[in-house]
PLY file of the C-alpha trace (Angstrom):
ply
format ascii 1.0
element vertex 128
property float x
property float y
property float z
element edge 127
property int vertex1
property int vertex2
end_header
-51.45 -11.82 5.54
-54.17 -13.01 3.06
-51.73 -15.06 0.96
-50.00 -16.40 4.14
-53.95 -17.55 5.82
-56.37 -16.94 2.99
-58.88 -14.89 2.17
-61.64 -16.18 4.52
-59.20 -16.86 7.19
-57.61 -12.77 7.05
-61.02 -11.85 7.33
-62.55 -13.70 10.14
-58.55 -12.48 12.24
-59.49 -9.11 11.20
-63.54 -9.10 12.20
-64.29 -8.30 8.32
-66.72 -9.81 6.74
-65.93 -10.98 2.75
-68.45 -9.25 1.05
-66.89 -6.13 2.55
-63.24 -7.12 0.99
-65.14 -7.38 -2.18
-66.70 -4.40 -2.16
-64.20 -2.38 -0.78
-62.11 -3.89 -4.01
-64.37 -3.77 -6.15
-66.44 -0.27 -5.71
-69.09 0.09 -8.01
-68.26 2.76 -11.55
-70.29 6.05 -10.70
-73.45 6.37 -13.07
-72.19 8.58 -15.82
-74.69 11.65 -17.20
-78.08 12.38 -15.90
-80.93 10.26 -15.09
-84.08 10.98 -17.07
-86.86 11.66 -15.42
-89.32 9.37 -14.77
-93.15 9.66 -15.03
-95.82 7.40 -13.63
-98.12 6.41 -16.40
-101.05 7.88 -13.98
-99.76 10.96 -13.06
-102.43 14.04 -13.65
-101.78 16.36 -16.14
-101.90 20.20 -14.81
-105.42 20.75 -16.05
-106.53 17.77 -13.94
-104.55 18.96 -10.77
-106.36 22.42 -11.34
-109.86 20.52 -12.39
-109.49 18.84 -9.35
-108.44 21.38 -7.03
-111.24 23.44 -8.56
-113.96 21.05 -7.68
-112.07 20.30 -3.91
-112.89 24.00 -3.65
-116.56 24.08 -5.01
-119.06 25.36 -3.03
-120.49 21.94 -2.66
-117.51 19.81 -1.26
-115.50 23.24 0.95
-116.90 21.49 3.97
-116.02 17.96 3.18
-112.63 15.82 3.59
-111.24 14.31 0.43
-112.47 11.14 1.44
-116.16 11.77 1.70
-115.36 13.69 -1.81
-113.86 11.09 -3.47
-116.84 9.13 -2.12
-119.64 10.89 -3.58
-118.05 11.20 -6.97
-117.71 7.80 -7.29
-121.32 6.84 -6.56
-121.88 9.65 -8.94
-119.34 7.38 -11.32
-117.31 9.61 -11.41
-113.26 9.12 -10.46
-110.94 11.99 -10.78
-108.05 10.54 -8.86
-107.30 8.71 -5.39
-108.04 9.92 -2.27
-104.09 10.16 -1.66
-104.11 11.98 -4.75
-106.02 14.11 -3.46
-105.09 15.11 -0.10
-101.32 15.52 -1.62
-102.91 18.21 -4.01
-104.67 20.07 -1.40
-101.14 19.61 0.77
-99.47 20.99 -2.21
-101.53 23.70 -2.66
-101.33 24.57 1.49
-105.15 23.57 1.94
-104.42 20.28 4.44
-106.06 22.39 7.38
-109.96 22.22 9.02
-111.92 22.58 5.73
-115.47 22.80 7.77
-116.11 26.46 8.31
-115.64 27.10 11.98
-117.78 28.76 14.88
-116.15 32.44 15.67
-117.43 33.20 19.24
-117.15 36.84 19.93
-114.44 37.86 22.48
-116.25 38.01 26.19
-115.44 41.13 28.52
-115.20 40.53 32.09
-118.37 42.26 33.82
-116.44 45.13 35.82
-118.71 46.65 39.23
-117.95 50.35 39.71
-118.98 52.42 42.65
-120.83 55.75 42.70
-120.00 56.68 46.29
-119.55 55.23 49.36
-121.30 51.51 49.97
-123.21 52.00 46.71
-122.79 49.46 44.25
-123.38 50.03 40.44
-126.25 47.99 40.18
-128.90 50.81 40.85
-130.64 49.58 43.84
-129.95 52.54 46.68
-130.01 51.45 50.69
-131.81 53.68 52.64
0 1
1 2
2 3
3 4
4 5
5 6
6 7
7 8
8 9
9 10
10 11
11 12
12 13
13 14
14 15
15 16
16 17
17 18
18 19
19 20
20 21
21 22
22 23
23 24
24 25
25 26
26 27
27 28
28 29
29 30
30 31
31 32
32 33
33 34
34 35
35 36
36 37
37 38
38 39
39 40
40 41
41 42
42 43
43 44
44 45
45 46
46 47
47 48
48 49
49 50
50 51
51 52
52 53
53 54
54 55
55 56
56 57
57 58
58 59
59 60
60 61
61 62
62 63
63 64
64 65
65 66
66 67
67 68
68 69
69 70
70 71
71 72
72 73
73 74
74 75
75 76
76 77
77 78
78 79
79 80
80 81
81 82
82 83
83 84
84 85
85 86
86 87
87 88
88 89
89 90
90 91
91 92
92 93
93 94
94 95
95 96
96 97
97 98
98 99
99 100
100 101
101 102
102 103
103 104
104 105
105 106
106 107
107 108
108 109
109 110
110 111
111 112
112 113
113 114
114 115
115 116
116 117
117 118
118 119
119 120
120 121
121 122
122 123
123 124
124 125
125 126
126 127
């Protein structure tokens, strides 16, 4: 059909577009052997993942978000790493939950009345 019409004419009959012939003739070679891997020029070393997961951890920033963390080092000029950096450690690590320590409120037991005979309550007070 193409060399009766042409190319662009088979294609528009058919409801293909060109660049699809072309691909679909000319498919691209699969990548031969393995890609190497790659390695961001900033990426921490393990001893600053740990030096920073450390200090995340420190008695003085247990209570506070990454954010306010990252925020006091830095006026302390100080920079570690990002603040994504650092919430994808803590993520790694399973720490991404409430890092202020929480209230425990002690379980509450219903008051119960009990009787000690007939229309006497428990509360000690006796009709008479």
């Amino acid at each position: 059909m193409e060399k009766a019409v042409g190319t662009v004419t088979a294609c528009r009959i058919l409801g293909v577009s060109r660049a699809t012939l072309h691909r679909r003739r000319n498919p691209k070679p699969p990548t031969a052997g393995e890609r190497r891997p790659f390695h961001h020029p900033a990426q921490l070393s393990e001893d600053e993942r740990h030096t920073v997961l450390e200090l995340l951890a420190s008695p003085r920033f247990v209570d506070k978000s990454p954010g306010q963390v990252w925020a006091t080092l830095l006026d302390e000029g100080l920079y570690l790493c990002s603040q994504a950096t650092m919430y994808r450690l803590l993520r790694e690590a399973g720490q991404t939950g409430e890092r202020r320590a929480q209230a425990r409120h002690p379980a509450k037991k219903k008051p119960e009345l009990q009787a000690r005979g007939p229309r006497r309550s428990g509360r000690g007070t006796s009709r008479n």
